[in-house]
C-alpha angles and dihedrals in degrees: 000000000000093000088045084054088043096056089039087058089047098054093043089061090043085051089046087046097057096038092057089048097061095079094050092053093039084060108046084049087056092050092046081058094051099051089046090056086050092055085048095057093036083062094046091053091049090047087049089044089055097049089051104054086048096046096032089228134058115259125268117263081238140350126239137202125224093284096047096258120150121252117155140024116228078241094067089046093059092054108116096052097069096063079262093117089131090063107039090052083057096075139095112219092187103062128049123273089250097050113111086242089060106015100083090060091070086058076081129095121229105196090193088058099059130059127234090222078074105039097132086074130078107288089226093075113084124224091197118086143143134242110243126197134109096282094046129101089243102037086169129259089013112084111221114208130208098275091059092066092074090161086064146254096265093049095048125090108212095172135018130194118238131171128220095041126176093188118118110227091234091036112105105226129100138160127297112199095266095069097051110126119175138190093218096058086053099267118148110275087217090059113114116262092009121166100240127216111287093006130167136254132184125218136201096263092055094253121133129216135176124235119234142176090282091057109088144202084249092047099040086058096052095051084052100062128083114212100012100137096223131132103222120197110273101280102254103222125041131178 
């Protein structure tokens, strides 16, 4: 009897054991995600960077044809700078992404493009998109070059991380600012296209950098203007 009591207590402590453990692993496997979406978005600003010092301007948030309409992401532009040239060529820039000429391109998956904090949802929809309007780095047909972002590069946010999203990678649509929704100023963390805890943002300079509780509404807007003119409070956490 008194061995029976003595492996019970064993296993007890075994099954403790594991029990408390599961935090801490749940959390080390969050961090490793995050890091992974950092490198994502490291990888999309040098793309970015790249395009722009061929181009001599950053890329549109879209691309539009005579009438307005909308043909291509700024996703899809970047492309072949991401070692992704086959399937850029495969595009056709004349015709809408939607269009059957162009459509079947967004059935594949991008894995640059999702992150793996997200990683339950279908792998063709992006979490990194940018902010459009008439004050962001990316307002939307019109390219913006270096000397527009007169708050500088450093103090200006190109592409944020959300989860949920229901934005295909090659779909030109992104967020206005608006739309923003975040965890850490008390939004659902179920909404569509919210900013997530400890998520990841891209800035002109092609540093990332993650948003906590001490980065505002009011601070988050001012990071996402170009030539504000504002001085916004040093951003607390860096990669």
């Amino acid at each position: 009897i008194l061995l029976l009591v003595g492996l019970m207590g064993v296993v007890s402590l075994c099954c403790c054991g594991s029990f408390l453990a599961l935090p801490a692993l749940n959390t080390a496997r969050e961090a490793a995600r995050i890091t992974q979406s950092s490198n994502n978005l490291k990888q999309i600003g040098l793309a970015i960077l790249n395009y722009e010092a061929m181009h001599g301007e950053f890329p549109p948030a879209y691309t539009v044809d005579e009438n307005g309409q909308r043909l291509a992401s700024w996703r899809t532009l970047i492309l072949p700078y991401m070692e992704q040239a086959a399937m850029y060529d495969m595009v056709d820039f004349t015709k809408p992404w939607d269009d059957p000429a162009n459509a079947h391109l967004g059935d594949i998956a991008l894995q640059i493009y999702h992150s793996p904090r997200d990683a339950g949802t279908d792998m063709r929809y992006t979490n990194y998109v940018v902010i459009t309007g008439d004050e962001t780095i990316m307002p939307g047909e019109e390219a913006t070059g270096v000397f527009h972002v007169r708050d500088g590069l450093s103090n200006t946010i190109m592409v944020i991380e959300v989860l949920n999203s229901d934005i295909l990678w090659n779909e030109p649509r992104d967020l206005t600012m608006d739309d923003i929704r975040c965890v850490h100023h008390g939004d659902d963390p179920l909404a569509t296209n919210v900013i997530p805890l400890q998520g990841v943002v891209l800035f002109a300079d092609g540093a990332v950098r993650r948003i906590d509780d001490n980065v505002t509404r009011e601070m988050l807007a001012m990071y996402l203007t170009r030539a504000g003119g504002e001085v916004p409070p040093e951003w607390p956490l860096r990669e």
